[in-house]
DSSP file (Angstrom, degrees, kcal/mol; ACC not computed):
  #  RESIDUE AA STRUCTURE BP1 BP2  ACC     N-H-->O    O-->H-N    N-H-->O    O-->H-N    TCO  KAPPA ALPHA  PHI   PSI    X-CA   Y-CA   Z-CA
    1    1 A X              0   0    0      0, 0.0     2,-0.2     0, 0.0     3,-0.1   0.000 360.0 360.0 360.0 134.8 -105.7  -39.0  -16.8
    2    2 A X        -     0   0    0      1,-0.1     5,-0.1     2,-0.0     3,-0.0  -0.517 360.0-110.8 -67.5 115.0 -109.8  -38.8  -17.8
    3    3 A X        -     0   0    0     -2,-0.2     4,-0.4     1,-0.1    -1,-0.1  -0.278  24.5-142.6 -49.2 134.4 -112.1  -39.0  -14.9
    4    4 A X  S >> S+     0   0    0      1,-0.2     3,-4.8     2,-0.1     4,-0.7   0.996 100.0  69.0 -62.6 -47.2 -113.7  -42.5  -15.3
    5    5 A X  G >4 S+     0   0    0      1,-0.3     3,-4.2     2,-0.2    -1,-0.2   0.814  88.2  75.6 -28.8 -60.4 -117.1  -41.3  -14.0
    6    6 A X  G >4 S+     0   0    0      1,-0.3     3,-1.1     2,-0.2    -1,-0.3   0.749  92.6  54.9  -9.4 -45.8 -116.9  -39.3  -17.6
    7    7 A X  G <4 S+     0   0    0     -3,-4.8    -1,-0.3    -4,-0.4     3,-0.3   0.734 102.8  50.8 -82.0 -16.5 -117.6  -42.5  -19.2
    8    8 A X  G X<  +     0   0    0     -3,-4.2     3,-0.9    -4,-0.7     9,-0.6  -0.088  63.9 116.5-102.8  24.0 -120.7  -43.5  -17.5
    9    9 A X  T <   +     0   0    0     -3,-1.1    -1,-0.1     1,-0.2     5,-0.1   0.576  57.8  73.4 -89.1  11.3 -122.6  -40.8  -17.8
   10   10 A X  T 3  S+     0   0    0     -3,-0.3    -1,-0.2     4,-0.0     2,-0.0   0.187  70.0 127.9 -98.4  23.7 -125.5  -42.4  -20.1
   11   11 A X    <   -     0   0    0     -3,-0.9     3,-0.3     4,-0.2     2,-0.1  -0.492  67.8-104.1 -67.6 159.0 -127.2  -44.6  -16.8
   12   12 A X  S >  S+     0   0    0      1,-0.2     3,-2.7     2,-0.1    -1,-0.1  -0.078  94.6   7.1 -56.7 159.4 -130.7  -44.2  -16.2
   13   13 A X  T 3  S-     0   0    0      1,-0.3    -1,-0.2    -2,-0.1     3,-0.1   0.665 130.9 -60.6  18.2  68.9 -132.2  -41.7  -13.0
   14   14 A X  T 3  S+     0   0    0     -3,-0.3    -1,-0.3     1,-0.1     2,-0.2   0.578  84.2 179.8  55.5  15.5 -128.3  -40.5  -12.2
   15   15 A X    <   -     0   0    0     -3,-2.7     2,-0.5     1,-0.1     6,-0.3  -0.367  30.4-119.0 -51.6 126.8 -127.4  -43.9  -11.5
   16   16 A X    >>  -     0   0    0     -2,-0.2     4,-3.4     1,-0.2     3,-1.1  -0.407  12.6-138.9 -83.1 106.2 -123.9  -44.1  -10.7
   17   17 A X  T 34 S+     0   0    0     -9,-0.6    -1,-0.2    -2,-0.5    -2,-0.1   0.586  97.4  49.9 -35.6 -21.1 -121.9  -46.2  -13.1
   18   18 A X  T 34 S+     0   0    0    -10,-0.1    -1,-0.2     1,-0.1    -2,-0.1   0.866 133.8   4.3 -92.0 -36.4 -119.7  -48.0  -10.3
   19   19 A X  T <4 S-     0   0    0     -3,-1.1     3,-0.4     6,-0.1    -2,-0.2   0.562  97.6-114.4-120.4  -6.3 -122.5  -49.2   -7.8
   20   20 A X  S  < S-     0   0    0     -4,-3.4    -3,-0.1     1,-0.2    -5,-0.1   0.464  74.2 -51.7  66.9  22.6 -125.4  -48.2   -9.5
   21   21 A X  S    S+     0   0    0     -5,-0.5    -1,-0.2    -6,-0.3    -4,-0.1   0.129 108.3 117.2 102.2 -10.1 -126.4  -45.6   -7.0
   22   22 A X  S    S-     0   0    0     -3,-0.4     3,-0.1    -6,-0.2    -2,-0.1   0.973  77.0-131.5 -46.4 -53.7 -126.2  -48.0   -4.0
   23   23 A X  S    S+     0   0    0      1,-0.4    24,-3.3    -7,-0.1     2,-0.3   0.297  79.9  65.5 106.9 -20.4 -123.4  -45.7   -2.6
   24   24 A X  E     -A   46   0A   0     22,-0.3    -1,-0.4    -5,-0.1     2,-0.3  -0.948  66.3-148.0-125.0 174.5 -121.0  -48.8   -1.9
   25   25 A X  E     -A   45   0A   0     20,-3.5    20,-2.8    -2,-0.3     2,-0.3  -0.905  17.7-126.5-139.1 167.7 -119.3  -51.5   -4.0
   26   26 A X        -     0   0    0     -2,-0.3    18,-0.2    18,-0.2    15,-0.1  -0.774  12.5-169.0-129.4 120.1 -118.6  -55.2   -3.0
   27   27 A X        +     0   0    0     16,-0.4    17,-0.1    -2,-0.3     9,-0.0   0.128  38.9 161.4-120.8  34.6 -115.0  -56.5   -3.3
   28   28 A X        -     0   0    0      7,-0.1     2,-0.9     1,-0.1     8,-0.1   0.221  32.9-148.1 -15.0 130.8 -116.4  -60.3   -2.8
   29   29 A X    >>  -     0   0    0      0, 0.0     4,-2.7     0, 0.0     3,-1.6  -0.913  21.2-118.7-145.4 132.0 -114.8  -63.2   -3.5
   30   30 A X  T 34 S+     0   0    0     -2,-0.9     4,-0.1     1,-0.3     0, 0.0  -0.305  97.6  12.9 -74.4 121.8 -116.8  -66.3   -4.6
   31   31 A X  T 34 S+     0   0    0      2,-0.4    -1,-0.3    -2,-0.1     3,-0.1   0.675 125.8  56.2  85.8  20.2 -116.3  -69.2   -2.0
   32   32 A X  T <4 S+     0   0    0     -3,-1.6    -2,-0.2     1,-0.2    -4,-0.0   0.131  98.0  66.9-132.5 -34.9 -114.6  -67.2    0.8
   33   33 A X  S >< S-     0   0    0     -4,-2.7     3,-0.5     1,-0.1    -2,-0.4  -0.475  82.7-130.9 -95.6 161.6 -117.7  -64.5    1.2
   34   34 A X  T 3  S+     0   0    0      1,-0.3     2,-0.2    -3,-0.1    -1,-0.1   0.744 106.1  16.0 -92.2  -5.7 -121.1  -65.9    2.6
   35   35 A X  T >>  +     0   0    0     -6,-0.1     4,-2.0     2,-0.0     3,-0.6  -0.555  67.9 163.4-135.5  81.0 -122.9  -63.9   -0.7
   36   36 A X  T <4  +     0   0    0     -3,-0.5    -6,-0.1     1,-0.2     4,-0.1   0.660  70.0  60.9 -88.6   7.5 -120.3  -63.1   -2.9
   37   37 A X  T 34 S+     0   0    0      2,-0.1    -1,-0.2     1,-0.1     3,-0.0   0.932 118.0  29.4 -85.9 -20.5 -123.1  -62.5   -5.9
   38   38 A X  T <4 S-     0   0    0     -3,-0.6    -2,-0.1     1,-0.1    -1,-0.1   0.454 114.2-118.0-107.8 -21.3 -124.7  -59.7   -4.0
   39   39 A X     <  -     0   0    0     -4,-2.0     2,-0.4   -13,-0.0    -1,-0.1   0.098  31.1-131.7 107.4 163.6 -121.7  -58.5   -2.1
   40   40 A X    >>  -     0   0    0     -4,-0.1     3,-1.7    -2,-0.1     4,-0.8  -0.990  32.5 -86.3-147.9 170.0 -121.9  -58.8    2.1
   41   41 A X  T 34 S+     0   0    0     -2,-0.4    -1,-0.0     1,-0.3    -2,-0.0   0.342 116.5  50.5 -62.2 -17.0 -121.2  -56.5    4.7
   42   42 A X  T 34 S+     0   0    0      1,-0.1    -1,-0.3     3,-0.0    -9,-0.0   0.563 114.6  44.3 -95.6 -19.1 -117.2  -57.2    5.2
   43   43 A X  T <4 S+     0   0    0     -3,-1.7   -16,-0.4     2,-0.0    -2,-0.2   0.516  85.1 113.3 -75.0 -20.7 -116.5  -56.8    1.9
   44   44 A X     <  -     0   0    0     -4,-0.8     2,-0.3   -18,-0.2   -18,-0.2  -0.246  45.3-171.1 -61.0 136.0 -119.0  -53.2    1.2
   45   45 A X  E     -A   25   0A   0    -20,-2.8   -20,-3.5     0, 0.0    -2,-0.0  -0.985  33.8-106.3-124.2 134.7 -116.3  -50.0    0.3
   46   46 A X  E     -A   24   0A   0     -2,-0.3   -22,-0.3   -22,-0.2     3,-0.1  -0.246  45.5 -94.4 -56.5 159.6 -117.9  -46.6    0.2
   47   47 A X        -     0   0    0    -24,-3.3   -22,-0.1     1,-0.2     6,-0.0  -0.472  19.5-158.8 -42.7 153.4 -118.2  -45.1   -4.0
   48   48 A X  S    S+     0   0    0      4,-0.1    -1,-0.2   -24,-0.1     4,-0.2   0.183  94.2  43.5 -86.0 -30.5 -115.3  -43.1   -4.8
   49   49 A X  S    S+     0   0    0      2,-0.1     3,-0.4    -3,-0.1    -3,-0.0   0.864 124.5  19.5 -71.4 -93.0 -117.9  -42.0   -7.4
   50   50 A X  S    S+     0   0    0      1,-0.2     2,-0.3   -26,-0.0    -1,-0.1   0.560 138.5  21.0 -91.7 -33.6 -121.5  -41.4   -6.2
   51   51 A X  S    S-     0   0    0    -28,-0.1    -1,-0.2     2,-0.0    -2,-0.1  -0.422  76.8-178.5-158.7  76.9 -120.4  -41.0   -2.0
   52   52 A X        -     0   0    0     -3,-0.4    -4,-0.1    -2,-0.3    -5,-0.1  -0.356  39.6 -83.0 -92.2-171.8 -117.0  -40.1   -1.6
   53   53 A X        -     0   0    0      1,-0.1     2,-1.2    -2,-0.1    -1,-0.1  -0.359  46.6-124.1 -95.8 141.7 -115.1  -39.6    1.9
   54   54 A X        -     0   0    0     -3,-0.1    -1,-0.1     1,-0.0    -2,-0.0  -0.670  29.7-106.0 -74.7  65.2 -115.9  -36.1    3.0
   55   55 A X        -     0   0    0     -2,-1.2     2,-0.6     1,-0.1    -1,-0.0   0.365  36.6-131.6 -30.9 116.1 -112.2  -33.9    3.7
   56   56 A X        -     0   0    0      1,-0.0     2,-0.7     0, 0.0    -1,-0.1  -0.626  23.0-133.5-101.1 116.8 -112.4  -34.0    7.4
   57   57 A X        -     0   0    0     -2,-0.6     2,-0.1     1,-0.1    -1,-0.0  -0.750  24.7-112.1 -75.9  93.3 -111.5  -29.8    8.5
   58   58 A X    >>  -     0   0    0     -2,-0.7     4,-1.1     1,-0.1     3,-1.0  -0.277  24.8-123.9 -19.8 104.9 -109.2  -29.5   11.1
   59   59 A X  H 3> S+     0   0    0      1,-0.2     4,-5.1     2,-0.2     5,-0.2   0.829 111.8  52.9 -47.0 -38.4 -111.3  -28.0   14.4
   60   60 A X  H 3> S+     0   0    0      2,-0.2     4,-2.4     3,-0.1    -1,-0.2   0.976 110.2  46.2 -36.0 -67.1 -108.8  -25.2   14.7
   61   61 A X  H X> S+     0   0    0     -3,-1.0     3,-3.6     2,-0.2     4,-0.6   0.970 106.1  57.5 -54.5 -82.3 -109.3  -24.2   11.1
   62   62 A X  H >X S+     0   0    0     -4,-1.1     4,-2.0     1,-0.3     3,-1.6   0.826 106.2  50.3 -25.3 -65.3 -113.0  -24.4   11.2
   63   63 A X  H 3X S+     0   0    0     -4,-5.1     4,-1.4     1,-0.2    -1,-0.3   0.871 107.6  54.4 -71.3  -3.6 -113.2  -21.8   14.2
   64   64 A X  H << S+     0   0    0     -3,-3.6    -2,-0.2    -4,-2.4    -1,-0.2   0.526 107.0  45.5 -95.1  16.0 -111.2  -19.6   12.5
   65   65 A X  H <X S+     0   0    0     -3,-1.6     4,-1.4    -4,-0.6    -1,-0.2   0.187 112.3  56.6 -80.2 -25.7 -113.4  -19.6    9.4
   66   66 A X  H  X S+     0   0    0     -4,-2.0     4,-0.9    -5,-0.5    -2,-0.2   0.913 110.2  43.4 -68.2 -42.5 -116.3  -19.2   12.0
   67   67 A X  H  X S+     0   0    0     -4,-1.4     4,-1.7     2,-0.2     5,-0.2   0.848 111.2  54.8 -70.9 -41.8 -114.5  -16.1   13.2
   68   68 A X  H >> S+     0   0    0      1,-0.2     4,-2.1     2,-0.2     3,-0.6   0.942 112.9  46.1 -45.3 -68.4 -113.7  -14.8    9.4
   69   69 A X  H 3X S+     0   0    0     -4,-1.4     4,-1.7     1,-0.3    -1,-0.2   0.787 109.5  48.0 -44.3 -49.7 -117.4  -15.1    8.7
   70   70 A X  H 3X S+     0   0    0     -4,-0.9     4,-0.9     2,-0.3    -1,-0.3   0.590 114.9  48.7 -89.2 -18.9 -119.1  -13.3   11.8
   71   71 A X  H <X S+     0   0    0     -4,-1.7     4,-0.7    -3,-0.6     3,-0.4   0.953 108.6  49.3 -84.4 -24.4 -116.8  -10.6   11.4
   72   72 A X  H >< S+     0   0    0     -4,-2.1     3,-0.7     1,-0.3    -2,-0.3   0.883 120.9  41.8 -46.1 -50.9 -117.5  -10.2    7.7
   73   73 A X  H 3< S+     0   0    0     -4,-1.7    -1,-0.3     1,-0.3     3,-0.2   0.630 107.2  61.7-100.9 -10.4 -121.2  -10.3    8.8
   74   74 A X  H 3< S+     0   0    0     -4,-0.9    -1,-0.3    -3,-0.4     2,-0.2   0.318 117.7  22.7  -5.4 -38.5 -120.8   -8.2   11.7
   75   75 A X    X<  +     0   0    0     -3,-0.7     3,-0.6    -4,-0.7     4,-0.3  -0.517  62.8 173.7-160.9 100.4 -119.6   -5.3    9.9
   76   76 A X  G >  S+     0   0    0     -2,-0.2     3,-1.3     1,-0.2    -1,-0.1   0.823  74.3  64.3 -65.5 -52.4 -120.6   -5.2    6.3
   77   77 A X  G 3  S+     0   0    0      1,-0.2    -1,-0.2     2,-0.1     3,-0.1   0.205  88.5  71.8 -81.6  28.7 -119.3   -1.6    5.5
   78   78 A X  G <  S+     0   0    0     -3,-0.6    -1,-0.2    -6,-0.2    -2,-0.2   0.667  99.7  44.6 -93.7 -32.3 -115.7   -2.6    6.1
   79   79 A X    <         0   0    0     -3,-1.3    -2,-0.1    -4,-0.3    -3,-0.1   0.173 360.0 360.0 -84.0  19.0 -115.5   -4.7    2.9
   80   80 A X              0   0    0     -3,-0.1    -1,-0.1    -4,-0.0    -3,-0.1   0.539 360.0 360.0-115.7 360.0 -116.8   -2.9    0.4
């Protein structure tokens, strides 16, 4: 399946074709939401496009990618 974004790439200043660069989108619903034309604050979802959820790095993992590094950079003529 074709990334949608693909299809939106002709907005103006990078705007992001799903929110228009806002960075959330509005799943409102007209007569329930107190601004459903402009979207309000219980309805807002981050982009999937333009600001999507960040892969949250196990803490374990992460210092042992700290360790990896600093020994790598610690002793340079060991990798080469």
């Amino acid at each position: 399946m074709s990334d949608p974004r693909d299809d939106y790439d002709d907005y103006p200043d990078d705007e992001c074709g799903n929110c228009g660069g806002e960075g959330f989108t509005y799943d409102c619903i007209d007569g329930c939401c107190l601004n459903a034309e402009d979207g309000c604050e219980l309805c807002a979802h981050r982009c999937d496009w333009c600001n999507p959820r960040k892969p949250k790095v196990p803490d374990n993992e992460i210092v042992a990618l700290r360790q990896i590094l600093a020994d790598a950079l610690s002793n340079p003529e060991s990798h080469s």
